[in-house]
N, CA, C and O atoms as CSV, one atom per row, in Angstrom:
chain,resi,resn,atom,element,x,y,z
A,1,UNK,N,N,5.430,-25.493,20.230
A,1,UNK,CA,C,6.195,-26.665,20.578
A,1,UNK,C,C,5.858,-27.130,21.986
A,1,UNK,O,O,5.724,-28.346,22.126
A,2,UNK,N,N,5.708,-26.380,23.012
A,2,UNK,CA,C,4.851,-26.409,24.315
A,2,UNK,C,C,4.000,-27.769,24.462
A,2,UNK,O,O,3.875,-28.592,25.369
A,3,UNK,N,N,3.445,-27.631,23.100
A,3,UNK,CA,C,2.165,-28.058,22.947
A,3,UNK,C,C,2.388,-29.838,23.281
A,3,UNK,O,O,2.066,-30.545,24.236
A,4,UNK,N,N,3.191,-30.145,21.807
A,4,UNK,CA,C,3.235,-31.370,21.347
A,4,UNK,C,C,4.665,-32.129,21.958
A,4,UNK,O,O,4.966,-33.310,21.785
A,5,UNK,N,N,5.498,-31.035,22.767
A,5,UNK,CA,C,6.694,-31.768,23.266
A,5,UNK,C,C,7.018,-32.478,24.500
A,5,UNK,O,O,8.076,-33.064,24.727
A,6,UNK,N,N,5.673,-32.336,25.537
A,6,UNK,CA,C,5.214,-33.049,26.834
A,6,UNK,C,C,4.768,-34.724,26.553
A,6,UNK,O,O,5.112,-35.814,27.011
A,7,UNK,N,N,3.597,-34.120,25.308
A,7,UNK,CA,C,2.932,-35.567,24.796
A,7,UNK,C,C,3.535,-36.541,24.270
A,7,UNK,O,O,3.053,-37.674,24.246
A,8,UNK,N,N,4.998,-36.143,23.637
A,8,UNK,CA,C,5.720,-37.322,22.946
A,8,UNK,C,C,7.367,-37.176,23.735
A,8,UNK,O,O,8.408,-37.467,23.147
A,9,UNK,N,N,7.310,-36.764,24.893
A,9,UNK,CA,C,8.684,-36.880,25.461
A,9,UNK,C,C,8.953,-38.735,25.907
A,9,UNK,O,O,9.881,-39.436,25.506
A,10,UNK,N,N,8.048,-39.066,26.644
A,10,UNK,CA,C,8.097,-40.585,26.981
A,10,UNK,C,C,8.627,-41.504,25.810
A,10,UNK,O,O,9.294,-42.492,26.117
A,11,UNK,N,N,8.315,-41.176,24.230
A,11,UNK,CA,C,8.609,-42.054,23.739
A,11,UNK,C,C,9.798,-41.279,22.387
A,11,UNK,O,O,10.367,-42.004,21.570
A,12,UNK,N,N,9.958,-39.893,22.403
A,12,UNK,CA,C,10.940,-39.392,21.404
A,12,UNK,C,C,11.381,-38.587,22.916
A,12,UNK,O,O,10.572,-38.110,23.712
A,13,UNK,N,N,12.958,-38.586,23.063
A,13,UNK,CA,C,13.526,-37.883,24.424
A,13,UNK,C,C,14.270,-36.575,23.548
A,13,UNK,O,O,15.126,-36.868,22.713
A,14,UNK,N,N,14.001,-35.506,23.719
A,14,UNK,CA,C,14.340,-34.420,23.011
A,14,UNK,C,C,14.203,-32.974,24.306
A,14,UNK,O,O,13.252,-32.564,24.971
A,15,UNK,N,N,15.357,-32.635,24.223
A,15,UNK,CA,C,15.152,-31.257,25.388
A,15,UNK,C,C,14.960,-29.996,24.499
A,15,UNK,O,O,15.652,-29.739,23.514
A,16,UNK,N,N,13.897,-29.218,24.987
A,16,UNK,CA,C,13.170,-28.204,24.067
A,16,UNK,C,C,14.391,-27.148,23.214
A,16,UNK,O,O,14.182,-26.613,22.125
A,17,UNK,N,N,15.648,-27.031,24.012
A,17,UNK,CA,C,16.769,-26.838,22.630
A,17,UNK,C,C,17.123,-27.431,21.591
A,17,UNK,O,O,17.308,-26.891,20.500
A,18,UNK,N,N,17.261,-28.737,21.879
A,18,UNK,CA,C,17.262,-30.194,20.953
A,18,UNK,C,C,16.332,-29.815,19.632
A,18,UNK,O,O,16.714,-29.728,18.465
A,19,UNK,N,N,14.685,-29.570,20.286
A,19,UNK,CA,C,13.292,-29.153,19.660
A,19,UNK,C,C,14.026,-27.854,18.451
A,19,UNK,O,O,14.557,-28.211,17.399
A,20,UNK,N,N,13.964,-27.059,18.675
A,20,UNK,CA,C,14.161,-26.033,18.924
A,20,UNK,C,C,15.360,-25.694,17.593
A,20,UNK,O,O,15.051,-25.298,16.469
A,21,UNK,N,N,16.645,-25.949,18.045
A,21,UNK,CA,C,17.886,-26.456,16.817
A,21,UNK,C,C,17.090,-27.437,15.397
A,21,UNK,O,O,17.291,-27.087,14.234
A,22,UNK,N,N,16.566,-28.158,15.600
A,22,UNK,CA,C,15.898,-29.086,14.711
A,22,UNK,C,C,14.883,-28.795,13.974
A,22,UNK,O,O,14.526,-29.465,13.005
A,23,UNK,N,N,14.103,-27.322,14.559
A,23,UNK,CA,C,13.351,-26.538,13.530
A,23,UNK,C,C,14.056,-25.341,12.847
A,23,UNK,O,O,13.498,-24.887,11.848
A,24,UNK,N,N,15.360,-24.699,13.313
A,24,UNK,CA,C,15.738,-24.292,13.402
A,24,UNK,C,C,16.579,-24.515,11.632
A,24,UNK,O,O,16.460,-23.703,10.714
A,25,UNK,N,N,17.077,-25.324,11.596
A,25,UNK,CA,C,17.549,-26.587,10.280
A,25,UNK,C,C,16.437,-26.423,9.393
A,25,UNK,O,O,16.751,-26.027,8.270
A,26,UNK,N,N,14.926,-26.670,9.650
A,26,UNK,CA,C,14.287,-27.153,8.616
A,26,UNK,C,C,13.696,-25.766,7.512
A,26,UNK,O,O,13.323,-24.624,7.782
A,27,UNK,N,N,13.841,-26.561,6.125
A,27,UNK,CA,C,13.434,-25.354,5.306
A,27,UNK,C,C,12.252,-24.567,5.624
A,27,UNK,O,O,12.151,-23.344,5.533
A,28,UNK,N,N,11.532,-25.247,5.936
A,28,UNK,CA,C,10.289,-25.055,6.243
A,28,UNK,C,C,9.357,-25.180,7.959
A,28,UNK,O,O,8.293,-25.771,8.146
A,29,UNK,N,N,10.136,-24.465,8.935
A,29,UNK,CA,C,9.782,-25.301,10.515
A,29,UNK,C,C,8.475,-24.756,10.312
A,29,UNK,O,O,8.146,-25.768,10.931
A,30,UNK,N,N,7.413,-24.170,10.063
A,30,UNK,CA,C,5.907,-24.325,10.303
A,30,UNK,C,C,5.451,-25.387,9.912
A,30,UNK,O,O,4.655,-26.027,10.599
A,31,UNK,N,N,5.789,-25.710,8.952
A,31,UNK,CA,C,5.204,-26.982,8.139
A,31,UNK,C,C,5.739,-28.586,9.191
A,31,UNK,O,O,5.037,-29.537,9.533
A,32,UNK,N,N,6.973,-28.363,9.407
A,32,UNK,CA,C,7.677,-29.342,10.263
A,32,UNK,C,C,6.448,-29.389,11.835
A,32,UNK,O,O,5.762,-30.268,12.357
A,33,UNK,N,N,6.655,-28.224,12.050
A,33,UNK,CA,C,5.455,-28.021,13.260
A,33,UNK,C,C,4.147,-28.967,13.516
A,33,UNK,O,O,3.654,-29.766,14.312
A,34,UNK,N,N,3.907,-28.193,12.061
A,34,UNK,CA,C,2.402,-29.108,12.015
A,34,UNK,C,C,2.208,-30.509,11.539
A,34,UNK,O,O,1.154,-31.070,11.238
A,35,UNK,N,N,3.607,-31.031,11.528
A,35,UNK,CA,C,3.631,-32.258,11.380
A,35,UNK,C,C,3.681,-32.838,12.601
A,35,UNK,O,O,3.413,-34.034,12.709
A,36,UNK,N,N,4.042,-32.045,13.737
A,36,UNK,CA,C,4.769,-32.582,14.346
A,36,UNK,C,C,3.534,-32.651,15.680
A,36,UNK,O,O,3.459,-33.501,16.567
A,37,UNK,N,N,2.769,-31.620,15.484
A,37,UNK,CA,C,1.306,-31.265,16.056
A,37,UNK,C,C,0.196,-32.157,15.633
A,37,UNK,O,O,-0.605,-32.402,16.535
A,38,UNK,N,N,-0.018,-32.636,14.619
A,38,UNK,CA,C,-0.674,-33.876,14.155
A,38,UNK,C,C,-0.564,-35.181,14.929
A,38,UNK,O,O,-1.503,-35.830,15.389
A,39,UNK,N,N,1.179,-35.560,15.021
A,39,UNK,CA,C,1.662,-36.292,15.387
A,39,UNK,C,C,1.095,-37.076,16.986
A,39,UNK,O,O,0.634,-38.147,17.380
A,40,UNK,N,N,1.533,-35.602,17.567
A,40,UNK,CA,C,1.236,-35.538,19.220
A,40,UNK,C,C,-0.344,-35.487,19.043
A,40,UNK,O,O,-0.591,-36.272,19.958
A,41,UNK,N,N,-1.344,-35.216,18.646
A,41,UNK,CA,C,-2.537,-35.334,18.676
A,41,UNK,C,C,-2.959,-36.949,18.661
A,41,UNK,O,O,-3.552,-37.615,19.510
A,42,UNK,N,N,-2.493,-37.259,17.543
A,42,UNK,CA,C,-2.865,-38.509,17.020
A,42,UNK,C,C,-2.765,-39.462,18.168
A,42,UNK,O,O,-3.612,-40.074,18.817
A,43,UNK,N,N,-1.221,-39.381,18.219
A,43,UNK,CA,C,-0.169,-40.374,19.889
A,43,UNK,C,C,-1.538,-40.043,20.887
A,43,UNK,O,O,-2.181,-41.027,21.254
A,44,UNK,N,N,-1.883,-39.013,21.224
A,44,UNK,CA,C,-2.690,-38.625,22.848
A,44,UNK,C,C,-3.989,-39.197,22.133
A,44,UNK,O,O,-4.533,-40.197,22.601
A,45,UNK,N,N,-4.276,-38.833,21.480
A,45,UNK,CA,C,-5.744,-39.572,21.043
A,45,UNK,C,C,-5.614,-41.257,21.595
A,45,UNK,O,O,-6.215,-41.899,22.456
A,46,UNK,N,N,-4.695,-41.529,20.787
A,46,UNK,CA,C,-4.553,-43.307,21.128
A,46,UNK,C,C,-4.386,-43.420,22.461
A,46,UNK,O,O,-5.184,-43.733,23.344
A,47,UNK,N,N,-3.197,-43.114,22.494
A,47,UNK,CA,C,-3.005,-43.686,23.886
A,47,UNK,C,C,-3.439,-43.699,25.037
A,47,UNK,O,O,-3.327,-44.659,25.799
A,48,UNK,N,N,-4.184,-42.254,25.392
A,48,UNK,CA,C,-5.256,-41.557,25.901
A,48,UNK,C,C,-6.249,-43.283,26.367
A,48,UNK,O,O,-6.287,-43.777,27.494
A,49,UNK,N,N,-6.822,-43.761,25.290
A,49,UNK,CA,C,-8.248,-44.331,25.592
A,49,UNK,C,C,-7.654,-45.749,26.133
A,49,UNK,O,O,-8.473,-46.648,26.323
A,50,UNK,N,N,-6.302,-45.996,26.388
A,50,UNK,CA,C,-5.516,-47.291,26.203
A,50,UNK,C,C,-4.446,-47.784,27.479
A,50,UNK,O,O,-3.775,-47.089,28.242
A,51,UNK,N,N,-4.543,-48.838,27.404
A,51,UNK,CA,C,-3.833,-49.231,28.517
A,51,UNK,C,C,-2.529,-49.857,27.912
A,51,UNK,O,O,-2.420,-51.060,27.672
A,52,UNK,N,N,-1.393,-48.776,27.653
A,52,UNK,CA,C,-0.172,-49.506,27.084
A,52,UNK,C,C,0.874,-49.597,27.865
A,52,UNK,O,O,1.031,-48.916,28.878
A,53,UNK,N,N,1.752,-50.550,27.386
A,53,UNK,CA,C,3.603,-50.644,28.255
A,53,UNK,C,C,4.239,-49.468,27.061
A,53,UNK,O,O,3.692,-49.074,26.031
A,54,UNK,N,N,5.035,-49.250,27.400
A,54,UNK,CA,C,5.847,-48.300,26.535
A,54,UNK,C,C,6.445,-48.814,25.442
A,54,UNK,O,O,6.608,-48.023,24.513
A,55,UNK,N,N,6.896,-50.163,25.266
A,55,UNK,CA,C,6.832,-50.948,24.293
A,55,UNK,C,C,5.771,-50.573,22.674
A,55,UNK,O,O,6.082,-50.069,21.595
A,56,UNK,N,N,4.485,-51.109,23.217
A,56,UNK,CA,C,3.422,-50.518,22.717
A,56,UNK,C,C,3.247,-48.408,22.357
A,56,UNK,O,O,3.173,-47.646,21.393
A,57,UNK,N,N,3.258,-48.367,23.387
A,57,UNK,CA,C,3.435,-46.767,22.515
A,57,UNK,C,C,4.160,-45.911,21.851
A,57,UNK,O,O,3.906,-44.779,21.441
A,58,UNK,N,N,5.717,-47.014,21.744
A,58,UNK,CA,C,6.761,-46.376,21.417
A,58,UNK,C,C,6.412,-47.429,19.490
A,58,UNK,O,O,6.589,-46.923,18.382
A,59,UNK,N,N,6.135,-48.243,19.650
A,59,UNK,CA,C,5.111,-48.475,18.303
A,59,UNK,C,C,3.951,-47.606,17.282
A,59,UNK,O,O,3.816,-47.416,16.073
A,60,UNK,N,N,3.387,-47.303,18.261
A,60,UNK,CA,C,2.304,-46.339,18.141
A,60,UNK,C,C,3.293,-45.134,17.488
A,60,UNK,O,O,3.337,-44.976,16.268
A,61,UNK,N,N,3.940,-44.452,18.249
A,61,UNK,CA,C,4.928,-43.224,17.456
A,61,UNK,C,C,5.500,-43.653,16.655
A,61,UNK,O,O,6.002,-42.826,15.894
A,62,UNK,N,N,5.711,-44.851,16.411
A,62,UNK,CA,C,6.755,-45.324,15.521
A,62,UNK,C,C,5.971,-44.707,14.091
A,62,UNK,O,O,6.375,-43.844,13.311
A,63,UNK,N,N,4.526,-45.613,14.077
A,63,UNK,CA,C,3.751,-45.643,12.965
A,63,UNK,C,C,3.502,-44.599,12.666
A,63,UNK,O,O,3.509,-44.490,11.440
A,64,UNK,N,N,3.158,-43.286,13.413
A,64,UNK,CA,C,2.523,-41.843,13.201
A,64,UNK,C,C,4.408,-41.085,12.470
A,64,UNK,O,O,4.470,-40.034,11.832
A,65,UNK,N,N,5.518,-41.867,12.775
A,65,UNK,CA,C,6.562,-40.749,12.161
A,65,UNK,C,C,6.109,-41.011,10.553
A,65,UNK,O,O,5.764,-40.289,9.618
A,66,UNK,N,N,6.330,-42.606,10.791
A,66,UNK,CA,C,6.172,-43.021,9.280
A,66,UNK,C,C,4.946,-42.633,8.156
A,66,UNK,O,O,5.110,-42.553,6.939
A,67,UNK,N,N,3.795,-42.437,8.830
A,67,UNK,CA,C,2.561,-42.108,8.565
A,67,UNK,C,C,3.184,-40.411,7.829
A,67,UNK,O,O,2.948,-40.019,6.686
A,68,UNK,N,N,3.708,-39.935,8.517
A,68,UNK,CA,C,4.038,-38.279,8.552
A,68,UNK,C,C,4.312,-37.828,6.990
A,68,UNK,O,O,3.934,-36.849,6.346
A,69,UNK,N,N,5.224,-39.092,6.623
A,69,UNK,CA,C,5.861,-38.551,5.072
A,69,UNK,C,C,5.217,-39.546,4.503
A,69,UNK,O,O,6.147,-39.755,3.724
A,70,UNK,N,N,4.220,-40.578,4.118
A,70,UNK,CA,C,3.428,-41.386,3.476
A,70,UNK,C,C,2.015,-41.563,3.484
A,70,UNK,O,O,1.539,-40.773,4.299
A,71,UNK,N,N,1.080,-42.293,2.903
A,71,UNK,CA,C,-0.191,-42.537,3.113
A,71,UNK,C,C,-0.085,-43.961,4.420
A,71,UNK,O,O,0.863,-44.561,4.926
A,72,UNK,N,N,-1.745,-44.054,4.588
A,72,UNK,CA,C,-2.166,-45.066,5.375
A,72,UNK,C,C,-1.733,-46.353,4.900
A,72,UNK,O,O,-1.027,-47.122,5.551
A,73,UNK,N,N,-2.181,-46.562,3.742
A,73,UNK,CA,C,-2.072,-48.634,2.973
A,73,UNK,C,C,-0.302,-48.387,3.377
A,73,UNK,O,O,0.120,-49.045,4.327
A,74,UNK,N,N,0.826,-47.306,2.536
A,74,UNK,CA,C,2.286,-47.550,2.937
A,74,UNK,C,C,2.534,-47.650,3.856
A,74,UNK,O,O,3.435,-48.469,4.036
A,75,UNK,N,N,1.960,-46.928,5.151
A,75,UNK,CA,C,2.276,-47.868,6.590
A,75,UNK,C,C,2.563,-48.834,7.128
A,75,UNK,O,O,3.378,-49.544,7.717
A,76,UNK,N,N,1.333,-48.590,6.621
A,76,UNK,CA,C,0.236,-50.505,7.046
A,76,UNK,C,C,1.101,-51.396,6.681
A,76,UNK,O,O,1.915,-51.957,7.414
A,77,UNK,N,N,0.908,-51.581,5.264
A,77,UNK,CA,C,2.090,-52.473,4.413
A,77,UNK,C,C,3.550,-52.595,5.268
A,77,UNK,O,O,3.941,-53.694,5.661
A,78,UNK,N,N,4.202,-51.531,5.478
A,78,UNK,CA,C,5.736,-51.564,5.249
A,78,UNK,C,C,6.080,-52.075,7.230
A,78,UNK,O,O,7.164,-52.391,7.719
A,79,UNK,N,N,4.737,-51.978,7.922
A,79,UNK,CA,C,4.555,-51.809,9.684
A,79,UNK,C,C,5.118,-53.244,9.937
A,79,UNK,O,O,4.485,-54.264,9.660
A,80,UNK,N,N,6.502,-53.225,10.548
A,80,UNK,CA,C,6.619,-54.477,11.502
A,80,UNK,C,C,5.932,-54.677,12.858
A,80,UNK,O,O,6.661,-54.409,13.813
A,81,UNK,N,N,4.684,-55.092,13.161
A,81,UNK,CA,C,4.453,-55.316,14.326
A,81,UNK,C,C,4.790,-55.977,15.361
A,81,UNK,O,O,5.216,-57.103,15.108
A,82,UNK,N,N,4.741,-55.590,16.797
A,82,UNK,CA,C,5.179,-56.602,17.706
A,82,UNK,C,C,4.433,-56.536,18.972
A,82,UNK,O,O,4.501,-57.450,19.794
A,83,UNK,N,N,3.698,-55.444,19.158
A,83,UNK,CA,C,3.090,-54.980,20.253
A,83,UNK,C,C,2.086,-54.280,20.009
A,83,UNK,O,O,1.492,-53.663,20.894
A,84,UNK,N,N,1.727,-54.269,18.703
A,84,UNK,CA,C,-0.173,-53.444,18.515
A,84,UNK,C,C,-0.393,-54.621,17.635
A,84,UNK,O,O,0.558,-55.206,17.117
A,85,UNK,N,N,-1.791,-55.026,17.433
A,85,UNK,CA,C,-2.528,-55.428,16.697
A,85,UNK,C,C,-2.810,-54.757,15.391
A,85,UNK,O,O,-2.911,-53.530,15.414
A,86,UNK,N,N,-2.962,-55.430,14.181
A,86,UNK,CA,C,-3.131,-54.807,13.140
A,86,UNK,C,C,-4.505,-53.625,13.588
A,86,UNK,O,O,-4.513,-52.401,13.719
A,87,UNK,N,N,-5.113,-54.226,13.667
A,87,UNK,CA,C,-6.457,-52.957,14.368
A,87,UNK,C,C,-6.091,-52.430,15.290
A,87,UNK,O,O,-7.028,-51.713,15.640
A,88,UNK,N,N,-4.835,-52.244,16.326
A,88,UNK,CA,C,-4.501,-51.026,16.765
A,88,UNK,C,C,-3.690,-50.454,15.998
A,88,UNK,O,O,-3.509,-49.304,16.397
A,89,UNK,N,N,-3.107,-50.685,15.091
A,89,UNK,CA,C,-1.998,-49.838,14.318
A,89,UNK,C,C,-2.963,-49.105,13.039
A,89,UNK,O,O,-2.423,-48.281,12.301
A,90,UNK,N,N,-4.012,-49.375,12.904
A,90,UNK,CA,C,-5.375,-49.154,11.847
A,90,UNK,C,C,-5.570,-48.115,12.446
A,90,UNK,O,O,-5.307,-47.016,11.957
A,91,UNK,N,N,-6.176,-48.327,13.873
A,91,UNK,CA,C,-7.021,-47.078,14.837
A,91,UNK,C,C,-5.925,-46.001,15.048
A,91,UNK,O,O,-6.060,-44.893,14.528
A,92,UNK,N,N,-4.785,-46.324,15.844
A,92,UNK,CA,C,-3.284,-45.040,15.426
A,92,UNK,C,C,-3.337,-44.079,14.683
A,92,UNK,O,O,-3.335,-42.887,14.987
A,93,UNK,N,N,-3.405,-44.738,13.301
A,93,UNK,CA,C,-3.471,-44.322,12.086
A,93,UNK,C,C,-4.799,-43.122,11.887
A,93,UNK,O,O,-4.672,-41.904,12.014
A,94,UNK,N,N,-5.586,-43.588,11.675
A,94,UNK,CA,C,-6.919,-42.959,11.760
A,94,UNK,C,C,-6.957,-41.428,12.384
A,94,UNK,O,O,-7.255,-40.366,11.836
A,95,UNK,N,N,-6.518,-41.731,13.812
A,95,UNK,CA,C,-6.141,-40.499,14.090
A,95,UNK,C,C,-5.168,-39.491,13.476
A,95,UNK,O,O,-5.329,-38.382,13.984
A,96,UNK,N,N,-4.304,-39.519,12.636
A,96,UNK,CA,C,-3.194,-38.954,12.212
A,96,UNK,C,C,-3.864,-38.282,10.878
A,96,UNK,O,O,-4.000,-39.229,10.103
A,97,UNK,N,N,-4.384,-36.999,10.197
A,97,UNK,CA,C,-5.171,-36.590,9.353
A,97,UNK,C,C,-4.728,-35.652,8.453
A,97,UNK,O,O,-5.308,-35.167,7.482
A,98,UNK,N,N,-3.264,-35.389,9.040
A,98,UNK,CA,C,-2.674,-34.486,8.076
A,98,UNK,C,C,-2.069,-35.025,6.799
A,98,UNK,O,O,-1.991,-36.253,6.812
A,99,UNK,N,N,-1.723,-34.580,5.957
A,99,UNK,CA,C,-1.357,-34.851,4.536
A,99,UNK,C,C,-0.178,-35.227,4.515
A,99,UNK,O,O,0.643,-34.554,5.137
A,100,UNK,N,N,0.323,-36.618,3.668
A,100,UNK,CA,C,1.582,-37.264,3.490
A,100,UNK,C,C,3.148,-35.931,3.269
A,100,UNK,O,O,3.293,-35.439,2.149
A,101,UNK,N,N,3.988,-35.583,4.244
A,101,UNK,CA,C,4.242,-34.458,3.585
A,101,UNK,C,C,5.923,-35.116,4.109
A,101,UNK,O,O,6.108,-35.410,5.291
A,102,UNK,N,N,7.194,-35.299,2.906
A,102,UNK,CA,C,8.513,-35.333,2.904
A,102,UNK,C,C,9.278,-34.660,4.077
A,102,UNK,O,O,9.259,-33.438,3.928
A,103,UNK,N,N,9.822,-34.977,4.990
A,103,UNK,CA,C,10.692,-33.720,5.888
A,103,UNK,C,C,11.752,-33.432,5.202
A,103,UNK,O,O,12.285,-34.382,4.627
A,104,UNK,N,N,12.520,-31.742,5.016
A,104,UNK,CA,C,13.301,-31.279,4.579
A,104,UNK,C,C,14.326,-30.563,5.329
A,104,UNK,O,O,14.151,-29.683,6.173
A,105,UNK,N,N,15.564,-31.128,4.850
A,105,UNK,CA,C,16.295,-30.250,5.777
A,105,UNK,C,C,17.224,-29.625,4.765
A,105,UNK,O,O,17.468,-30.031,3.628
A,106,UNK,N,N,17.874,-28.161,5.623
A,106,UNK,CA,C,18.708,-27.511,4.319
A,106,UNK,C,C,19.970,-27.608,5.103
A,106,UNK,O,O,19.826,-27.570,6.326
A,107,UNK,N,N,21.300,-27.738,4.588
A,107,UNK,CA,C,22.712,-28.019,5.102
A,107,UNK,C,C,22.972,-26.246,5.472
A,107,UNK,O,O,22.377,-25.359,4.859
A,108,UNK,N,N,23.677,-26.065,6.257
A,108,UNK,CA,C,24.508,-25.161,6.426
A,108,UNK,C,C,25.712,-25.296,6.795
A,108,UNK,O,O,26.433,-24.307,6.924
C-alpha cells in the first residue's frame, strides 16, 4: 500500500488507516490491491509525462476507477469529459492493463 498510496493521495484523500480498514472489509484485499496498484501505475504513467491542473488529474483517476471494474470501449462510452481530451482519456486508459475485475465487499 506504501506503494500506490503517495501516487493517488492528491486526487483520492485517504489516511493509510482509512487504506488499511477498506482492505480490511474486502473479500478479497490482494486482489483489491492489485487493483489498486494498476491504478496508481497507470495515474503516474500519465500524469508523469503531463502538464495537468488537478481538475484534469482528478479526471484521469476518475477514468482508471471506472476502467477497474469494466473494459476500455465501457469507459470510453459511459466518460463525461471536461478536462482531458478524448485522446487523453484513450492514452489514461492504455496504461491501465489489468483485467476488468467487480470490487467486493463482505458486511460484518
Amino acid at each position: 500500500m506504501k506503494k500506490f498510496e503517495p501516487v493517488v493521495a492528491e486526487v483520492y484523500h485517504q489516511t493509510h488507516e482509512q487504506w488499511v480498514e477498506g482492505f480490511l472489509r474486502d473479500v478479497h484485499p490482494e486482489s483489491e490491491i492489485a487493483i489498486w496498484e494498476a491504478i496508481a501505475f497507470a495515474y503516474q504513467e500519465f500524469t508523469n509525462t503531463r502538464s495537468l491542473n488537478l481538475d484534469a488529474k482528478r479526471e484521469a483517476f476518475g477514468l482508471l476507477l471506472v476502467r477497474s471494474s469494466g473494459d476500455e470501449d465501457q469507459t470510453l462510452a459511459s466518460a463525461n469529459l471536461h478536462h482531458l481530451s478524448r485522446a487523453d482519456a484513450k492514452e489514461v486508459l492504455r496504461h491501465y492493463s489489468a483485467a476488468p475485475q467487480p470490487i467486493l465487499y463482505e458486511k460484518r
